[in-house]
C-alpha positions as CSV (number, residue, x, y, z in Angstrom):
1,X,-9.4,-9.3,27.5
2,X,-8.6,-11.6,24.1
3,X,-7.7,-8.3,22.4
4,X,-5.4,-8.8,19.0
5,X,-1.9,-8.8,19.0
6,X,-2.4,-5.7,16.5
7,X,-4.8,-3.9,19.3
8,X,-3.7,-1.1,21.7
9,X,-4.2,-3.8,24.6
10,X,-2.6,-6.9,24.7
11,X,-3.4,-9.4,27.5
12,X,0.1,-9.8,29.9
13,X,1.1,-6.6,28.7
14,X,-0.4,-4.4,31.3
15,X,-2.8,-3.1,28.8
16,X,0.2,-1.0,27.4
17,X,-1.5,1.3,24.4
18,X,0.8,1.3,21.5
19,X,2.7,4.2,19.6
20,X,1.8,3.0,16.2
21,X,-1.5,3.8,14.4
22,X,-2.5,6.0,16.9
23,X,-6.5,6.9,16.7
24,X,-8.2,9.5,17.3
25,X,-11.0,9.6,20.2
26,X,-11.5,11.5,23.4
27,X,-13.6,11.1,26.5
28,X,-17.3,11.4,26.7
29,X,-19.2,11.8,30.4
30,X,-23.1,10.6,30.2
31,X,-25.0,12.3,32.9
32,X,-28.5,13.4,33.3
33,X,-31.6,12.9,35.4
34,X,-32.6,9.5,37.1
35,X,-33.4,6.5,35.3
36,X,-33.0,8.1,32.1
37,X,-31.3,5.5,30.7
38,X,-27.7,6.8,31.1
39,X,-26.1,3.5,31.7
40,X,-28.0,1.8,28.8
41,X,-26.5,4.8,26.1
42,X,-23.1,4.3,27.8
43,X,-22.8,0.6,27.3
44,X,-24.6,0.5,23.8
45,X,-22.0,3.0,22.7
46,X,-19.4,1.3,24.1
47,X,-20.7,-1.6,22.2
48,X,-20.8,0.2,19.1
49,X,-17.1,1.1,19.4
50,X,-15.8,-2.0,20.0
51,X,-17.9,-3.8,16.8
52,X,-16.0,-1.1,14.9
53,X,-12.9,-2.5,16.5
54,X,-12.5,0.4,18.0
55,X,-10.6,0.2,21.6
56,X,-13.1,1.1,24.2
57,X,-12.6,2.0,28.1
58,X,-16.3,1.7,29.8
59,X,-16.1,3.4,33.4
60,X,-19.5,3.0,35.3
61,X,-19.3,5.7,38.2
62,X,-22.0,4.3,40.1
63,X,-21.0,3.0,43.5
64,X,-24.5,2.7,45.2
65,X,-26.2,0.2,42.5
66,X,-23.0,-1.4,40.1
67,X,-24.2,-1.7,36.8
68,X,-21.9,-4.3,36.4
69,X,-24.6,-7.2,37.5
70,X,-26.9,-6.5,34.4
71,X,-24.2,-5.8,31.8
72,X,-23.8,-9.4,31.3
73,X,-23.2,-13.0,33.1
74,X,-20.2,-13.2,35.3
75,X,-18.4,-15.6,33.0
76,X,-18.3,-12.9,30.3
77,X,-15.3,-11.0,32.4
78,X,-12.2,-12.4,32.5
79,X,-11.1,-10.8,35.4
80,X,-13.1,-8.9,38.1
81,X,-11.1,-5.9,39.0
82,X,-12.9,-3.3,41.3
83,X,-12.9,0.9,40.6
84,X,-13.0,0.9,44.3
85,X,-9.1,-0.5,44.3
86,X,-8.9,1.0,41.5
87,X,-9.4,4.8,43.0
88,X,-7.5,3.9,46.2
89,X,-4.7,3.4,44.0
90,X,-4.8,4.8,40.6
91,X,-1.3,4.3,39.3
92,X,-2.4,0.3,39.0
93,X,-5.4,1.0,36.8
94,X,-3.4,-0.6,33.9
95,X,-3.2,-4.0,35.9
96,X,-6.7,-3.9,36.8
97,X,-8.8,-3.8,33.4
98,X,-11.8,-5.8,33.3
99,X,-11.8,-7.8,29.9
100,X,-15.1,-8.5,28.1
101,X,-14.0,-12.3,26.9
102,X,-16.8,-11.2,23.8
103,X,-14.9,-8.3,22.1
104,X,-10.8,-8.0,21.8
105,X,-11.6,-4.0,22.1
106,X,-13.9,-3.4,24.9
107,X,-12.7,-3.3,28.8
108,X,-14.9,-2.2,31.7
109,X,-13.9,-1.0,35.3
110,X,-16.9,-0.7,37.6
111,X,-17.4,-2.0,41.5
112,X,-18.4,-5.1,41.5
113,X,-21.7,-7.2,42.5
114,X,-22.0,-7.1,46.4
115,X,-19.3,-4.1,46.9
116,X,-20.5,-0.3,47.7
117,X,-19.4,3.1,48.4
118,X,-18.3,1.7,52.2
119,X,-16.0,-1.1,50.7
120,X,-13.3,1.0,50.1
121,X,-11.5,3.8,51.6
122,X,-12.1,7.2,50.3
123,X,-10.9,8.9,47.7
124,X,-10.6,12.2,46.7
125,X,-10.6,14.4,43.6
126,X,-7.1,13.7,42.5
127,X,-7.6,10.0,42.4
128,X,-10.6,10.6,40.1
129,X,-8.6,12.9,38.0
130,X,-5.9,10.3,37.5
131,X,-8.0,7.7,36.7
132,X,-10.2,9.5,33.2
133,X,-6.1,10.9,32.5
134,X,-4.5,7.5,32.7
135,X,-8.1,5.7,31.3
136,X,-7.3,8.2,28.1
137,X,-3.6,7.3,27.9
138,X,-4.5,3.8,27.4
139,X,-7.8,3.5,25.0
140,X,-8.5,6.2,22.8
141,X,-11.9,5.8,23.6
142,X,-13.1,5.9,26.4
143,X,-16.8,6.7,28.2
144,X,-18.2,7.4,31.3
145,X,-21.3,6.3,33.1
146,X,-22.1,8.8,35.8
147,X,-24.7,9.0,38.6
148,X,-27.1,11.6,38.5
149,X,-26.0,13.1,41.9
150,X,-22.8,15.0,41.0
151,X,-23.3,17.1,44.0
152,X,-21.9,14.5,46.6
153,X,-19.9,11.9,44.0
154,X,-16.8,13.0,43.0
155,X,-16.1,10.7,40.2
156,X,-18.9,11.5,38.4
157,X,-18.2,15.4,39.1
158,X,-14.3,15.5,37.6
159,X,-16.1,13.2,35.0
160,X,-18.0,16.3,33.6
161,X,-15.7,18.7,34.1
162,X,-12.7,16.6,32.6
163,X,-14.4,14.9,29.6
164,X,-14.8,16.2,26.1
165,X,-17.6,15.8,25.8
166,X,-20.9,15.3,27.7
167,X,-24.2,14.0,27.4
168,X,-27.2,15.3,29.0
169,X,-29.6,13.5,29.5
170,X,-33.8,13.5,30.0
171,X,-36.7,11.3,30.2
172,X,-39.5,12.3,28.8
173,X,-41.6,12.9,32.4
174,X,-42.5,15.4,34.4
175,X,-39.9,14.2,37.6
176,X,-37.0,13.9,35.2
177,X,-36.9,16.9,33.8
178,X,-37.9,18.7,37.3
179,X,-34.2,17.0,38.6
180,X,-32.6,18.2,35.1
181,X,-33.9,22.0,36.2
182,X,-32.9,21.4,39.9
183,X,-29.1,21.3,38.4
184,X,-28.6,23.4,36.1
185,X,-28.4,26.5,38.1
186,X,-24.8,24.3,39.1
187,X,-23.9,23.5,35.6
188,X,-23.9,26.6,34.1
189,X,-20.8,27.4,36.8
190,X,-18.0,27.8,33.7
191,X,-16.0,25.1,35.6
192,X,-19.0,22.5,33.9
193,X,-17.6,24.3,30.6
194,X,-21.7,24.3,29.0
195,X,-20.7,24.8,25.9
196,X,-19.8,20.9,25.5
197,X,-23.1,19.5,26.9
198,X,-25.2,18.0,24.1
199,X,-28.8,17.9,25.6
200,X,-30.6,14.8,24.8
201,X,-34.2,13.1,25.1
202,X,-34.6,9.6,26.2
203,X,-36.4,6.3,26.4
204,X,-39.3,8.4,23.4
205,X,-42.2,6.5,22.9
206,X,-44.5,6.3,20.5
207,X,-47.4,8.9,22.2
208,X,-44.4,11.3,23.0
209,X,-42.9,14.0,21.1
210,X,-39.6,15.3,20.3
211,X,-40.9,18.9,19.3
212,X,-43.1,19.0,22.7
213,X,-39.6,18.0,24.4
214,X,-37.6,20.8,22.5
215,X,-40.6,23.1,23.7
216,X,-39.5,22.5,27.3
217,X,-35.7,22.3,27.1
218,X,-34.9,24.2,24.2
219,X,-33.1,22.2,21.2
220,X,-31.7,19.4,21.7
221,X,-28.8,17.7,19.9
222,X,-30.4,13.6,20.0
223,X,-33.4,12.1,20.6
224,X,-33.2,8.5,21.9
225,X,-36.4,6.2,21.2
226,X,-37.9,3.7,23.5
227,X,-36.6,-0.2,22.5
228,X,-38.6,-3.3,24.2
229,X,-35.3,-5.1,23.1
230,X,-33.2,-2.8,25.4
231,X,-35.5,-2.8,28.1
232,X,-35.4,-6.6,28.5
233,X,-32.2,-7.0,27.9
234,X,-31.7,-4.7,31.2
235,X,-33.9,-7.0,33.0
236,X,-32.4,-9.8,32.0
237,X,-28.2,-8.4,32.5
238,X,-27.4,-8.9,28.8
239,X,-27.1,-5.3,28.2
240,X,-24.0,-5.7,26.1
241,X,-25.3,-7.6,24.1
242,X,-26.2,-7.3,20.4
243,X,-29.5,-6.0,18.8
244,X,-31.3,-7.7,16.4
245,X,-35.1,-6.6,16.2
246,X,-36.7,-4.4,13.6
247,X,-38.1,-2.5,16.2
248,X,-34.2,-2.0,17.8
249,X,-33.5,-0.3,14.5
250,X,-34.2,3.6,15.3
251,X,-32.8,3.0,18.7
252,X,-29.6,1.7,16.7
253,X,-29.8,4.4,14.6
254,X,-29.5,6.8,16.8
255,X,-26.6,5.6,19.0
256,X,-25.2,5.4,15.5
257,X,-25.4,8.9,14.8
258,X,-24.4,9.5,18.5
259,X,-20.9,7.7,17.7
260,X,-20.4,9.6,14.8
261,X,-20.8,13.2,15.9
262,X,-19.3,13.0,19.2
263,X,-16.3,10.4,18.4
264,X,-16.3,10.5,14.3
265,X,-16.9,6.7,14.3
């Protein structure tokens, strides 16, 4: 990672976070229902974060399908460090950052393209805990991508009950908020802590409503439009980068306003 010699990483320095100018942050878990575009408000936040030069930790949970391969090309990392060795050993997560070579503030740690839950050994909840402690030592930022099935991933699990924050998420169809309903009987256990779980709407498009979506779920806290510009830069694993259509701009927007309530940036 080409961070700054002023930045809380420095490349050869074991990503060592720095006692001077401390910032504030905290750590923010995005969960929710299937293909409701977790993964897309994780990495546009982190995004975000790092334009603002702010430093950014990017953990993508998902061990079944890597995210990784769509985030961008494979010459965009610097290194490619896996969260599967990563977990089996935790105490060398501050050798094993993955550097985005396109911003000095943003590092990812994710498995990698090809690797899946089998490639490593197992690991249990103390590893997971250590990694979201020792990920919040080093960035003050940092964000997590989790899978929607928290009842049999452990990562994703601690990542919920550890984080500051959470967000909730929901498509706006009939099957996504069904799995939303199937889990909350679990979440409202006080371990989940429900009082930090911002409930938010997803991928809106123009023929659906927020208010009809607040009729089913109550109020929510965002409301996350459809984007074209998104959706094919998923498709085409340049989800990293930058947005530059009008019709981008109330997707924008909102991760914007996101950013600000949950992390004051």
């Amino acid at each position: 990672m080409n961070f700054m010699n002023n930045s809380i990483f420095q490349r050869n320095k074991a990503c060592e976070r720095e006692e001077e100018n401390p910032e504030e942050g905290g750590v923010l878990a995005v969960w929710g229902s299937p293909s409701s575009g977790k993964t897309v408000v994780s990495v546009k936040l982190a995004e975000h974060l790092a334009r603002k030069k702010r430093n950014v930790i990017l953990i993508l949970a998902d061990m079944i399908t890597p995210p990784l391969p769509y985030l961008c090309v494979p010459s965009d990392m610097e290194q490619e460090r896996s969260l599967g060795s990563i977990l089996a050993a935790a105490h060398v997560i501050k050798k094993n950052c993955m550097f985005y070579r396109k911003s000095e503030h943003l590092s990812i740690i994710g498995m990698l393209k090809g690797e899946n839950v089998f490639t490593y050994p197992p690991y249990e909840k103390e590893q997971a805990e250590e990694l979201i402690r020792q990920t919040a030592q080093i960035a003050p930022y940092v964000i997590i991508d989790c899978t929607s099935n928290i009842a049999s991933d452990i990562l994703s699990a601690v990542a919920l009950m550890e984080a500051d924050t959470v967000l909730r998420l929901v498509g706006c169809d009939l099957k996504s908020i069904s799995y939303l309903s199937s889990q909350l009987p679990m979440l409202s256990d006080h371990k989940w802590d429900a009082d930090k779980q911002l409930k938010v709407v997803s991928n809106i498009r123009k023929q659906d409503t927020g208010s009809h979506m607040e009729q089913i779920l109550g109020k929510v806290a965002f409301q996350i439009p459809y984007s074209s510009e998104v959706e094919t830069q998923f498709l085409e694993g340049e989800l990293l980068g930058e947005l530059g259509l009008k019709e981008s701009r109330a997707f924008r927007t909102e991760i914007e306003i996101i950013s600000r309530e949950v992390f004051g940036v």
